[in-house]
OpenMM code with the backbone's topology and positions (N, CA, C; nanometers):
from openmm import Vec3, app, unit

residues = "UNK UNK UNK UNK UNK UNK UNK UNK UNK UNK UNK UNK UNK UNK UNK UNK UNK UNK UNK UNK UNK UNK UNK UNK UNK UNK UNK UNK UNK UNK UNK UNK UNK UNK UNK UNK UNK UNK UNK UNK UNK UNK UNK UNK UNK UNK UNK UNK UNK UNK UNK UNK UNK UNK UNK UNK UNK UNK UNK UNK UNK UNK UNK UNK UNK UNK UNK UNK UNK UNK UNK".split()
positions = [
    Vec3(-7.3321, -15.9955, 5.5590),
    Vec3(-7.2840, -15.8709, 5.5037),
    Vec3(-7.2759, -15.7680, 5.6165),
    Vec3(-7.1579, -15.6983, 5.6157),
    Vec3(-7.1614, -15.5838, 5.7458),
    Vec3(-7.2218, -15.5427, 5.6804),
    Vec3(-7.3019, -15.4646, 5.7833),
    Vec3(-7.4215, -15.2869, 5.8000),
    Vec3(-7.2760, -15.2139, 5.8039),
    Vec3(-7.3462, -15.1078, 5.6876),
    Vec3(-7.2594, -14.9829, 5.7306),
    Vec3(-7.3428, -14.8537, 5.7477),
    Vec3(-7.3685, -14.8328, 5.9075),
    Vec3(-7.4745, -14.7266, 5.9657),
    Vec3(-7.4214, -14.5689, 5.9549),
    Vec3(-7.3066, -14.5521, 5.8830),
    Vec3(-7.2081, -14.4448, 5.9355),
    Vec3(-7.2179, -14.4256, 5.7712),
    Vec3(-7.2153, -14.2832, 5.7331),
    Vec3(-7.2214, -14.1675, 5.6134),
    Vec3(-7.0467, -14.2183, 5.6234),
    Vec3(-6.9757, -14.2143, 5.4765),
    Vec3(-6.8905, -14.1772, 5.4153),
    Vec3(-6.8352, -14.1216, 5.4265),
    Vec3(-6.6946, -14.0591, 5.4305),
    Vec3(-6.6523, -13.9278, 5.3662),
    Vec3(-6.6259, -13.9106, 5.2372),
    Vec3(-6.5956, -13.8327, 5.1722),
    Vec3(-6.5689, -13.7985, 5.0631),
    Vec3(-6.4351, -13.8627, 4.9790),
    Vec3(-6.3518, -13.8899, 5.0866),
    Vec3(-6.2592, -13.9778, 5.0193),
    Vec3(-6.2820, -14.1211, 5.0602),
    Vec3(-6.3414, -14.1954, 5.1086),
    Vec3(-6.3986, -14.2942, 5.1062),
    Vec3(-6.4941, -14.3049, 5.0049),
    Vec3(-6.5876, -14.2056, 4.9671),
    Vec3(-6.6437, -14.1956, 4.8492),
    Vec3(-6.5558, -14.2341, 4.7277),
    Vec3(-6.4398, -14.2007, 4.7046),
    Vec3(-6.3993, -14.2294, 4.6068),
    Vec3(-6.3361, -14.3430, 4.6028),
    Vec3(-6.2640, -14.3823, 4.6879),
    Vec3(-6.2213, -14.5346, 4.6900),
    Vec3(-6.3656, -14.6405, 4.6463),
    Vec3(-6.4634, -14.6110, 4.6909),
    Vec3(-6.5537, -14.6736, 4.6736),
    Vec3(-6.6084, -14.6707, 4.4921),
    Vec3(-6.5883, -14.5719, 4.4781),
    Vec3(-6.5837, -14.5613, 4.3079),
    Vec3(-6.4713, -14.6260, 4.2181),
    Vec3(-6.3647, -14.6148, 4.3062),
    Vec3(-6.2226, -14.6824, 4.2324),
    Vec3(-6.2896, -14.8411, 4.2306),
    Vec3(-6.3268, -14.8989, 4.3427),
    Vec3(-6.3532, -15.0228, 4.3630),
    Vec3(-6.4466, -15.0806, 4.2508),
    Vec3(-6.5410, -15.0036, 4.2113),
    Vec3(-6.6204, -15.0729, 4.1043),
    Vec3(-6.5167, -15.0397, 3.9595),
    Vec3(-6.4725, -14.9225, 3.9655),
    Vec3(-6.3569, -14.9241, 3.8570),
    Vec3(-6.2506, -15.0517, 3.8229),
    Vec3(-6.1788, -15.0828, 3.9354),
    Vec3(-6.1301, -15.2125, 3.9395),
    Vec3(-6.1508, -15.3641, 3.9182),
    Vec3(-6.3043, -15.3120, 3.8991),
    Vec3(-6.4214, -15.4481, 3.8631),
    Vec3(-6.4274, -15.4211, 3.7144),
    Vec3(-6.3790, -15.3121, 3.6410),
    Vec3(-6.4435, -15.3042, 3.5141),
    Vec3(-6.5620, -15.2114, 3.4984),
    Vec3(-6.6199, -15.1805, 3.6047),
    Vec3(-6.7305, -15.1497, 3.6093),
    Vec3(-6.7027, -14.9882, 3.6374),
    Vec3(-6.8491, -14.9466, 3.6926),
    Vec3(-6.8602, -14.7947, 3.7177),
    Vec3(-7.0100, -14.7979, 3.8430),
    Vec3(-6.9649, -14.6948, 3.8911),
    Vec3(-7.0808, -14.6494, 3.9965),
    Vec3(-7.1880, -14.6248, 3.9152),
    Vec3(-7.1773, -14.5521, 3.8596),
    Vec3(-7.2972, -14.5254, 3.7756),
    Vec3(-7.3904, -14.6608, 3.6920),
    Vec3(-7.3002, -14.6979, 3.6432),
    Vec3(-7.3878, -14.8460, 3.6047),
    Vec3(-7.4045, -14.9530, 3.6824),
    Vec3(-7.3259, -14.9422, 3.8079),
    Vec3(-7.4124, -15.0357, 3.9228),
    Vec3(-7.5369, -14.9413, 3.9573),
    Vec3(-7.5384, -14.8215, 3.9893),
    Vec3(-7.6880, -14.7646, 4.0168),
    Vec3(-7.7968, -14.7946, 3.8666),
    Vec3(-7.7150, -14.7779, 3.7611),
    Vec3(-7.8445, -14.8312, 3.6643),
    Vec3(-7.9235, -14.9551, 3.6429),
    Vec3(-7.7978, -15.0097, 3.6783),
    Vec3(-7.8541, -15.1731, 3.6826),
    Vec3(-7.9612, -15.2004, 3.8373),
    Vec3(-7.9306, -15.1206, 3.9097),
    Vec3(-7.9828, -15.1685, 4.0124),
    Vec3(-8.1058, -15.0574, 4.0060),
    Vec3(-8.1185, -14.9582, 3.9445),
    Vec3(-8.2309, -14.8745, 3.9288),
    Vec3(-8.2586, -14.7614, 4.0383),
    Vec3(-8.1230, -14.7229, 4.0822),
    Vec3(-8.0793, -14.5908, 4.1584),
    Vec3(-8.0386, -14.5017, 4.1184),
    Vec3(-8.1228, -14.3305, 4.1084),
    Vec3(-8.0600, -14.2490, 4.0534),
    Vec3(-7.8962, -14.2496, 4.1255),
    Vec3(-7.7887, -14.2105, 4.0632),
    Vec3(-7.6437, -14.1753, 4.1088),
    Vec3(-7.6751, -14.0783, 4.2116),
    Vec3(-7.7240, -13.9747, 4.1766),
    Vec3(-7.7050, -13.8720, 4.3005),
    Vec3(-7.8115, -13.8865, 4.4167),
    Vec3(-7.9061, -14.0168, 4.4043),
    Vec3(-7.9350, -14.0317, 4.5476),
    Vec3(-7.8418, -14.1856, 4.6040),
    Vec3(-7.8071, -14.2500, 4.5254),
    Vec3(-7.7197, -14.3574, 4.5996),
    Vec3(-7.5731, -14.2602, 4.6855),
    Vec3(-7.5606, -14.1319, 4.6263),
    Vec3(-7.4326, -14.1000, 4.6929),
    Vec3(-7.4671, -14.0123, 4.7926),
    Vec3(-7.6024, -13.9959, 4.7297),
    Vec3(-7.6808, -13.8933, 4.9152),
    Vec3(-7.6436, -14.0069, 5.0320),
    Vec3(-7.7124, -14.1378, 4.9763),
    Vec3(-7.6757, -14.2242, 5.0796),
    Vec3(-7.5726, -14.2945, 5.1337),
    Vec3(-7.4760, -14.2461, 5.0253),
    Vec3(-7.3078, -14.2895, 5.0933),
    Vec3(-7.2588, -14.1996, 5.2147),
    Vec3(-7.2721, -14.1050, 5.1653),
    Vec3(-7.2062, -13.9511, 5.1879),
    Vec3(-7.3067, -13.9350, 5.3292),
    Vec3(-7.4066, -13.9122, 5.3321),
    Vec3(-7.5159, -13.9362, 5.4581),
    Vec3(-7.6444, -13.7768, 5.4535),
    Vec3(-7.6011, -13.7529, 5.3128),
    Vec3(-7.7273, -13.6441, 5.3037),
    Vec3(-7.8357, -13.7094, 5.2958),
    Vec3(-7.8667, -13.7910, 5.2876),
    Vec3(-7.9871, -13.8952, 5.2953),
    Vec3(-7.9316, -14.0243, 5.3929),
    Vec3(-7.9644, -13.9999, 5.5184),
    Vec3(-7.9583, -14.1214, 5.6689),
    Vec3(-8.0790, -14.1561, 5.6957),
    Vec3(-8.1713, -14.2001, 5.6212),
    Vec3(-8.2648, -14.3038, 5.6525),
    Vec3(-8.2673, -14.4637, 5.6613),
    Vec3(-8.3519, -14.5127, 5.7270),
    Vec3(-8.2890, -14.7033, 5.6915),
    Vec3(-8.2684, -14.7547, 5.5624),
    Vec3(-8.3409, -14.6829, 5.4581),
    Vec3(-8.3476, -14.7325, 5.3646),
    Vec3(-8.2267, -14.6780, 5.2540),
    Vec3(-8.1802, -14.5621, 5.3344),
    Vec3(-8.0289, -14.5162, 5.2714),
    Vec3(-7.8897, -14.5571, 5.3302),
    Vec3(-7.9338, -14.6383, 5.4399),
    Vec3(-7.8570, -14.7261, 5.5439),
    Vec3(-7.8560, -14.8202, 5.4557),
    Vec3(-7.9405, -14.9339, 5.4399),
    Vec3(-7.9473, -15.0274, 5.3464),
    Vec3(-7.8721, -15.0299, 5.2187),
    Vec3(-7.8943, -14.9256, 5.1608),
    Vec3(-7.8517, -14.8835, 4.9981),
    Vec3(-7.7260, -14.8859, 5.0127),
    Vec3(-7.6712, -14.7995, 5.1257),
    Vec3(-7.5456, -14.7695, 5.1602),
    Vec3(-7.4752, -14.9014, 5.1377),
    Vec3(-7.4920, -15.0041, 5.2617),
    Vec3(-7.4559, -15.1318, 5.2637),
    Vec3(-7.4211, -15.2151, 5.1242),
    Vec3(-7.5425, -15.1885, 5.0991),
    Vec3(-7.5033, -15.2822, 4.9209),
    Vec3(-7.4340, -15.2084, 4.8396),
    Vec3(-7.4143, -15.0965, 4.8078),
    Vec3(-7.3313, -15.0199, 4.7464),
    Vec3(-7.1642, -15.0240, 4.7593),
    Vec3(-7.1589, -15.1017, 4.8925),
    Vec3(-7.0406, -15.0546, 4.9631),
    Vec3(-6.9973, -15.2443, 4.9215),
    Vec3(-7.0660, -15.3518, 4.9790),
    Vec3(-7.0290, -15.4064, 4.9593),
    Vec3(-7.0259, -15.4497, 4.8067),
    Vec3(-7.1086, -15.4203, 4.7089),
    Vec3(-7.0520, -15.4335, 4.6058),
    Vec3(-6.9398, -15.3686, 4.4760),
    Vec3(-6.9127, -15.2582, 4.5879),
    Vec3(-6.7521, -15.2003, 4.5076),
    Vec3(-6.6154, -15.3010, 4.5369),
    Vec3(-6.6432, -15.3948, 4.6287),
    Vec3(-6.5468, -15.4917, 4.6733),
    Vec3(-6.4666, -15.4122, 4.7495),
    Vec3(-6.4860, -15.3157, 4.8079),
    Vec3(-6.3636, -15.2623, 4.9185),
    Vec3(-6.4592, -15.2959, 5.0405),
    Vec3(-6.3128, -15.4424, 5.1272),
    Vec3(-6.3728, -15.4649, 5.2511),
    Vec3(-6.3550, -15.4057, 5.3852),
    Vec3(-6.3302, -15.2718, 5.3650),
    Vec3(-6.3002, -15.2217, 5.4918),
    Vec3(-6.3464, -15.0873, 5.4842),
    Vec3(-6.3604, -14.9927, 5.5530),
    Vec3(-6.3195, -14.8403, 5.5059),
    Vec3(-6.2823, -14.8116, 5.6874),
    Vec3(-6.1819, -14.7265, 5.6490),
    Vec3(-6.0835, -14.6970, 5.7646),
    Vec3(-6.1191, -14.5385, 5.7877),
] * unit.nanometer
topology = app.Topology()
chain = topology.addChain("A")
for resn in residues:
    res = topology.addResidue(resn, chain)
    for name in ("N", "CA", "C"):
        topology.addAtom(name, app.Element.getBySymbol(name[0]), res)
C-alpha cells in the first residue's frame, strides 16, 4: 500500500469522498465502521492533525476510497 506522508488539499478531499460515494458507500460510514470520529479522520487528510498515526489513518482512508492516485 503507498504511504501517503503529504496533507490533502481540499479538493483532493473531495475526490476522496466521491470515491467512497462511487463504492456506494460514504466517508462517514467508513469512519464508523472503522471507529473514527469524521472530523478527526479529515484532520488527518487535510493535515491539521500530521502525526504518524494521522499519517497512517491518512493512508487507509485514502486507499480505501479507491482513488489510486492524487495529482
Amino acid at each position: 500500500m503507498k504511504s501517503f506522508k503529504e496533507p490533502v488539499t481540499h479538493e483532493e478531499f473531495s475526490r476522496i469522498r466521491a470515491g467512497f460515494i462511487a463504492q456506494g458507500a460514504s466517508f462517514s460510514g467508513w469512519c464508523k465502521l472503522h471507529q473514527v470520529t469524521p472530523s478527526n479522520a479529515k484532520a488527518a487528510l487535510v493535515g491539521s492533525w500530521n502525526g504518524p498515526k494521522a499519517k497512517e489513518l491518512r493512508t487507509k482512508i485514502i486507499a480505501a476510497s479507491g482513488i489510486d492516485q492524487l495529482d
